[in-house]
C-alpha positions in Angstrom: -71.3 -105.1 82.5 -70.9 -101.3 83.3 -67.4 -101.4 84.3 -66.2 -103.7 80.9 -67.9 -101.2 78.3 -65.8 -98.7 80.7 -62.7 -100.5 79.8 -63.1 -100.8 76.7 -64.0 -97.2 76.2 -60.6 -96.9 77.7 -59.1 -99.1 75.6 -59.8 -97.6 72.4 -59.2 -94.2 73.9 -55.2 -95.5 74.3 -55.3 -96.9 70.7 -56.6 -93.6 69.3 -53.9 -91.8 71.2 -51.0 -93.9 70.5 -52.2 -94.3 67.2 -51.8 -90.0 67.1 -48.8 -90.2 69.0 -47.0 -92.2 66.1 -48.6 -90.5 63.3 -47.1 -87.2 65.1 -43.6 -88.8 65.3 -44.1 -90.4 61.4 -44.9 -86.4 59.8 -41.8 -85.4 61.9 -40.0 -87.6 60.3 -40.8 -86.7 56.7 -40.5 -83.5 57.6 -37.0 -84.1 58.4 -36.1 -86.0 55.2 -36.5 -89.8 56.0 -39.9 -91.6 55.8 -41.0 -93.3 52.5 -44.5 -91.5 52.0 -44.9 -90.8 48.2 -45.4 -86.8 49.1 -42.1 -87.1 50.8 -40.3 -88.4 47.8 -41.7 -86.6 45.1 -40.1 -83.2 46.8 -36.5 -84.5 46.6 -37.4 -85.8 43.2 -38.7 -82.1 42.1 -35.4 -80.4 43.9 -32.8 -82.3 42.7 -34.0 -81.9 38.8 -34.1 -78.2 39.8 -30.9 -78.4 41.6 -29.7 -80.1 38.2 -30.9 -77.7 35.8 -29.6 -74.7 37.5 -26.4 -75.6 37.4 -26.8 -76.8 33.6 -27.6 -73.0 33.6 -24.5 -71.9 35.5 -21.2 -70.9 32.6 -18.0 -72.6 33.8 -16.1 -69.9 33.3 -14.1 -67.9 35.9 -13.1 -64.4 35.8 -10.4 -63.3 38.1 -9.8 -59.2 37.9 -6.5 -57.9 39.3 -6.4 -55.7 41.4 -9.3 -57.5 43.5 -12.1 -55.1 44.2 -12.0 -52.7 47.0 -8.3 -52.5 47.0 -6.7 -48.9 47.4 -2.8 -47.9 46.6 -2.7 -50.2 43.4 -0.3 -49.8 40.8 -1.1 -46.9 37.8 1.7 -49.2 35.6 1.3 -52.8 36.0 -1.0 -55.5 38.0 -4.5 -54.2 36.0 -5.8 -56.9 34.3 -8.5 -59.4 33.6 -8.0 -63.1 33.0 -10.6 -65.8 32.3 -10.1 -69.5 32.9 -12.6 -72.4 31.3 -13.7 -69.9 29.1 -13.3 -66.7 26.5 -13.9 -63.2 27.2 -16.6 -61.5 25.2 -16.3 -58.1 27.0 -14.5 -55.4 29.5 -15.1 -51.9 30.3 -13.5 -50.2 32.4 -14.2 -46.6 33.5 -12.8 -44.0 36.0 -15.5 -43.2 38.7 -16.7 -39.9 36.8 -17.5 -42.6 33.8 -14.2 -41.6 31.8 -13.6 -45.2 29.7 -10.1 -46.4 29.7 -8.4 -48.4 26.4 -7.8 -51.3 26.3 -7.4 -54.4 24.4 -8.1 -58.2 24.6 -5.4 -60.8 24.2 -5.9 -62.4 20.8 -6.5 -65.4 21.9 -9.3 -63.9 24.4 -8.2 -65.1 27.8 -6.5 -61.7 29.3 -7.2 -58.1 28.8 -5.6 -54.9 30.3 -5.6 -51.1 30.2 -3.4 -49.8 27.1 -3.0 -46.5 29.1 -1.2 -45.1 32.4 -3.6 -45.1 35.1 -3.8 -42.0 36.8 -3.3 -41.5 40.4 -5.3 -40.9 43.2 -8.3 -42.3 40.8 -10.8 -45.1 41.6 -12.1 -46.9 38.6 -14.3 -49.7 37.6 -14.1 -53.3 35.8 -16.8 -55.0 34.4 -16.2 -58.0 32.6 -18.4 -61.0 30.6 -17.0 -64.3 29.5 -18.8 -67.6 28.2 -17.7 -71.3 28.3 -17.7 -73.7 25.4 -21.4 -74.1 25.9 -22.0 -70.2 25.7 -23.2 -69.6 28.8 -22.2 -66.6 30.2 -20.9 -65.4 33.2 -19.9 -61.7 34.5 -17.3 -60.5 37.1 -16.9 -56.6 38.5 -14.5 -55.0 40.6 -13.5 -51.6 42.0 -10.3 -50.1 43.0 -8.1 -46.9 44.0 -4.7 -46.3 42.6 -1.8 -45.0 44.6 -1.8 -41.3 45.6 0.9 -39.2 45.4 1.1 -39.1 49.2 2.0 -42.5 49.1 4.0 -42.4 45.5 7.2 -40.8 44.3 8.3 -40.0 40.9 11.6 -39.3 39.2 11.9 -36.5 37.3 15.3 -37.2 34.7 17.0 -35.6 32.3 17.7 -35.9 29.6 14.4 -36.5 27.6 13.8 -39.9 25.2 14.5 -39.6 21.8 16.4 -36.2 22.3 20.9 -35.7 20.7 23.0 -34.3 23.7 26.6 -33.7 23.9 29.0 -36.4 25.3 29.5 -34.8 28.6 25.3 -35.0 29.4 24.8 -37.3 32.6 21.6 -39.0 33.3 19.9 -36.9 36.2 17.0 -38.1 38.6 15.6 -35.5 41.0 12.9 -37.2 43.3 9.5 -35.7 44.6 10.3 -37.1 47.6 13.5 -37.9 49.9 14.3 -41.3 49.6 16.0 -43.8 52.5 16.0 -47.0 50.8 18.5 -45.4 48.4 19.5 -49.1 47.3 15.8 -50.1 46.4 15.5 -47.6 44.4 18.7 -47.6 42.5 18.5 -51.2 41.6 15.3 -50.3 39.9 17.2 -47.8 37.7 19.5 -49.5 35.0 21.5 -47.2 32.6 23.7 -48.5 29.6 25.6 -47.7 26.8 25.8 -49.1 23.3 29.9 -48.2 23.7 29.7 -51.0 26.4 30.8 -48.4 28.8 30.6 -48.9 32.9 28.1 -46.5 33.9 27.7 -46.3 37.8 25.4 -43.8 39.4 26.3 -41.5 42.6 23.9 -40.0 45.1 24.3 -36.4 45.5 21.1 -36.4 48.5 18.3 -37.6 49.4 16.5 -36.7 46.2 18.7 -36.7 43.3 21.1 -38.8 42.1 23.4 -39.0 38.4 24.4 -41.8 36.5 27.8 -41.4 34.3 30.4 -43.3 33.3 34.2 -42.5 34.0 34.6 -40.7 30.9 32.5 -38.2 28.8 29.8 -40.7 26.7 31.3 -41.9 23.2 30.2 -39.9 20.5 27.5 -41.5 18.3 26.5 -44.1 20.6 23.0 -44.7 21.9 22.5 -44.7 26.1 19.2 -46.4 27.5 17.6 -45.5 30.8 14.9 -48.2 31.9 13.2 -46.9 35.6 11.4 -50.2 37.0 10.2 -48.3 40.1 7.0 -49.5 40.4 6.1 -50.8 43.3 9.9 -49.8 44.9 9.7 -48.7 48.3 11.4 -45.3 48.5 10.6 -44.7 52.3 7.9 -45.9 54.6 4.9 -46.0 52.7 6.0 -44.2 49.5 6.4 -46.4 46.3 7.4 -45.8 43.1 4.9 -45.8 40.3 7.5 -45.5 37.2 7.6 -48.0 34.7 9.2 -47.0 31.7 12.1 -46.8 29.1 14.2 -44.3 27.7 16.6 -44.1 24.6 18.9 -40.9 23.4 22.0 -40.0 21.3 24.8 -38.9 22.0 26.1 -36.6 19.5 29.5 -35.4 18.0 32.6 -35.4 20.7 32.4 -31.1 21.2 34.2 -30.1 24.5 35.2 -26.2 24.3 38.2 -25.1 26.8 37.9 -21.1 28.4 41.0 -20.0 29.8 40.6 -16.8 31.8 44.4 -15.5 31.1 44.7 -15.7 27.2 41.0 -14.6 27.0 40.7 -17.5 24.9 37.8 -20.3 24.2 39.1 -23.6 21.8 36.6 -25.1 20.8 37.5 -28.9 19.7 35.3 -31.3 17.9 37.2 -35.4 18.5 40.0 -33.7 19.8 40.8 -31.0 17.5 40.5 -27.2 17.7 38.1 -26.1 15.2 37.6 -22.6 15.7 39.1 -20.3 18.5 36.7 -17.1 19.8 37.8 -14.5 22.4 35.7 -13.9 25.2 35.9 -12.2 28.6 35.0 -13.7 32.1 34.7 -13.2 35.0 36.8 -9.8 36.8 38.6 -10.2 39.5 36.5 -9.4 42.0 33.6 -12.0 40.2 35.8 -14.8 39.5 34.3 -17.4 37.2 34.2 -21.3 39.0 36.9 -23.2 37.5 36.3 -27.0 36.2 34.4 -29.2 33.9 30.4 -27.6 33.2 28.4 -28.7 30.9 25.3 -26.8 28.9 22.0 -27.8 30.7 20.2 -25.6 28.9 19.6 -23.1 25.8 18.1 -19.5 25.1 18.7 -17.9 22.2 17.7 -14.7 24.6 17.1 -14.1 28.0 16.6 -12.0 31.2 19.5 -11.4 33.8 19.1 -9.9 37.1 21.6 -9.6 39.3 19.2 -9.8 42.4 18.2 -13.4 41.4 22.1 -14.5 42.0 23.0 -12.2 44.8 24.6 -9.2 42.7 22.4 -6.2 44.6 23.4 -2.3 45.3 22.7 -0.1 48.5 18.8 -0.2 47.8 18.7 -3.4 47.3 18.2 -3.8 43.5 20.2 -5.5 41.0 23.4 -4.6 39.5 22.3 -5.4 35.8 19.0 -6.0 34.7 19.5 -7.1 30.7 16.3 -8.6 29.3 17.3 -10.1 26.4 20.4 -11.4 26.9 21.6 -13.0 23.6 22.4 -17.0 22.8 22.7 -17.9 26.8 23.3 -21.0 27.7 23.3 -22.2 31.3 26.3 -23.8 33.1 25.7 -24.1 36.5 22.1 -23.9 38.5 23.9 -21.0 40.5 23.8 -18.6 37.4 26.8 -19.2 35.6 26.2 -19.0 31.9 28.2 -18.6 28.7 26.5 -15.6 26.6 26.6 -13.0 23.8 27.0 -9.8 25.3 26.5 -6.6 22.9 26.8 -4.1 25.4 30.4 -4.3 26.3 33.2 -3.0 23.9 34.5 -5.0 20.8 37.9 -5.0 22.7 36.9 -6.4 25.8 36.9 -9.6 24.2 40.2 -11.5 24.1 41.3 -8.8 26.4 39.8 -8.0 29.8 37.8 -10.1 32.0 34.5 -7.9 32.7 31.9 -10.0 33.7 30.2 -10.9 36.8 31.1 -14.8 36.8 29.3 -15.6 33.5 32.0 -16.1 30.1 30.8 -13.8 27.6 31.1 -13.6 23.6 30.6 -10.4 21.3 27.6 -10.1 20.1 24.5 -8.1 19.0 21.7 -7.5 20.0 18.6 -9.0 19.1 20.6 -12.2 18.2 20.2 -12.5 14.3 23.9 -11.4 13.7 25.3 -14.6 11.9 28.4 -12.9 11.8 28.8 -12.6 15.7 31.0 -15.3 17.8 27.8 -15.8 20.0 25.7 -16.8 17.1 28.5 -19.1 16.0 28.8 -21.1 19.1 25.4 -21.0 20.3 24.2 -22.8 16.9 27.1 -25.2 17.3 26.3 -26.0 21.0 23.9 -28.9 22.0 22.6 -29.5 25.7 24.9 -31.9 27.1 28.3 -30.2 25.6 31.2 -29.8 27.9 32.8 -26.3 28.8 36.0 -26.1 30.5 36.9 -23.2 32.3 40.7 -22.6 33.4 43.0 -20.4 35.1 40.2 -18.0 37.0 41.7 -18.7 40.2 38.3 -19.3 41.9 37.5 -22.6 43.2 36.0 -25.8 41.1 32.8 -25.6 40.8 30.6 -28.4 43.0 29.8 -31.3 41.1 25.9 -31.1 42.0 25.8 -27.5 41.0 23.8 -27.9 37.5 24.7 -31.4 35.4 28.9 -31.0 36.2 29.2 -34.2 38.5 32.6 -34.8 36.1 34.5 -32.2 38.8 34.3 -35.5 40.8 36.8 -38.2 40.5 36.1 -41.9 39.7 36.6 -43.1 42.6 34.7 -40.7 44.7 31.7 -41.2 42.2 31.2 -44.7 42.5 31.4 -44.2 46.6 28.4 -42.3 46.3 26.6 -45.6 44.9 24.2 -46.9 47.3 24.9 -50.7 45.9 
């Protein structure tokens, strides 16, 4: 009797812990997804309608900015920008670290928007951005970025400037911040042309200029366009270009005057004719002026000459002349050569004697308001880009890369300086 009550005590023990075991190994398994227990199910009921609604809540529209954020060396021309997809934008800001706002402008039909302005370099700036989808939900996008710095950037500095009338003989000029290697790079991202439909081929001089001409002087009246698409251009390891931009000038009446030393004589010819004749005086023997094709590169009706800055110095060191207002100067070469008024020397000197110290001079007076004076005359018929031809000095041609004068340079040495 004892030992049945015993087993059955036993026996109900092993029911009540099997009977634990599986309930353990049932709650396990709800916890784990499966199971059919109406707590179990209600919870993937309740997430999935939550699941549902927050994506009801999410806007379908996607806003991409360029460049992506945290990108440094970006472009201060091109590649800004903010596009949408699945949606229209509502707004964009964007401001330079300090909190400067840049312009800018949304395409009309309100998919894109970018800056209206050159970025600067060496800047970081910020893009915030809102769109909605066609249920008006709204979504938002930011990004930040560093442009290029001018470690890692070049620019062209060219003459001559948009918009600006220069003489037929004016070359396009490009002097470079930085030397360039990939001289071919870079000059297929400048394109020069001429509405006389005239070959224009441009010639490296170094590493960090180069001129673009064509074989003859421009033709007067037409219109020459310089486009620089540099941005982005490798100039040398890890410099780019940052230049994006388009230039237009005039060229002017055809006015190329002709100086020759021995008759003391300058023609000046407009299309070929002689329209007015002036004496002058050049250089003396012992300062012989360069020979060759020059053009004017620049324009003061007065200025300061000082022997010292050109080499012309006495015993102690200072300079031969020191005039500080030199009247109607106008530069020919970078080395100093100009063509002047010049009040201080006799009336007669001119058509007479060469005097000078290399420069071609014109009688004057000074102060330069004398309308009667031959230096008055030409300098207010001279524009920058006019040719002056110097002859029979009997001192060397002038180098073509001294000032704008690359026409001392034949054709066919000019285009071999082309790096294409």
């Amino acid at each position: 009797m004892e030992k049945r009550v015993m087993t059955d005590s036993k026996r109900r023990k092993g029911l009540m812990a099997a009977s634990a075991l599986l309930g353990g190994v049932l709650v396990l398994s709800a916890c784990s997804g499966g199971g059919d227990d109406a707590s179990g199910g209600g919870n993937d009921t309740s997430q999935a309608k939550v699941d549902e609604a927050a994506a009801k809540k999410t806007s379908e529209a996607q806003i991409k900015i360029t460049p992506k954020d945290g990108s440094d060396n970006a472009s201060i021309n091109k590649g800004t920008a903010v596009t949408v997809s699945k949606g229209t934008l509502t707004e964009v800001k964007m401001t330079t670290e300090a909190g400067a706002a840049v312009e800018g402008e949304i395409s009309a039909d309100k998919t894109s928007w970018k800056p209206s302005v050159q970025l600067e370099r060496s800047t970081t700036y910020k893009v915030t951005a809102e769109a909605k989808d066609s249920e008006g939900r709204v979504a938002h996008e930011n990004a930040s970025f560093s442009t290029v710095s001018p470690d890692n950037s070049f620019l062209g500095y060219f003459t001559p400037e948009d918009g600006s009338t220069v003489g037929v003989g004016m070359p396009v000029s490009i002097n470079f911040d930085k030397a360039i290697t990939n001289k071919a790079d870079v000059q297929k991202g400048v394109t020069v042309t001429s509405s006389s439909g005239q070959e224009v081929v441009c010639h490296w001089f170094n590493e960090t200029r180069m001129d673009c001409r064509p074989d003859e002087y421009w033709k007067g009246g037409s219109t020459v366009t310089l486009k620089l698409a540099l941005d982005g251009v490798q100039g040398s390891e890890g410099v780019y270009g940052v230049q994006q931009k388009t230039v237009t000038f005039k060229i002017g009446r055809n006015q190329v005057s002709y100086v020759d030393a021995n008759s003391k004589q300058m023609k000046v010819t407009q299309d070929g004719k002689t329209i007015k004749t002036i004496p002058i005086s050049a250089g003396s023997p012992e300062n012989k002026t360069y020979e060759g094709q020059m053009v004017i590169s620049e324009k003061f009706k007065e200025t300061r000459m000082n022997g010292a800055t050109v080499g012309f110095t006495d015993d102690d060191g200072k300079g031969e002349y020191d005039i500080k207002d030199v009247p109607h100067a106008m530069r020919l070469s970078s080395s100093g050569t100009f063509i002047h008024g010049n009040y201080w020397g006799a009336d007669s000197v001119f058509g007479n004697t060469n005097t000078s110290h290399g420069c071609v001079g014109l009688n004057d007076t000074k102060g330069a308001n004398d309308k009667g004076t031959a230096g008055y005359w030409f300098y207010n018929n001279s524009i920058v880009g006019d040719v002056v031809v110097v002859q029979n000095t009997g001192d060397k041609t002038i180098a073509p890369d001294n000032g704008l004068n690359g026409w001392n340079m034949d054709w066919a040495q000019w285009k071999a300086g082309s790096a294409l």
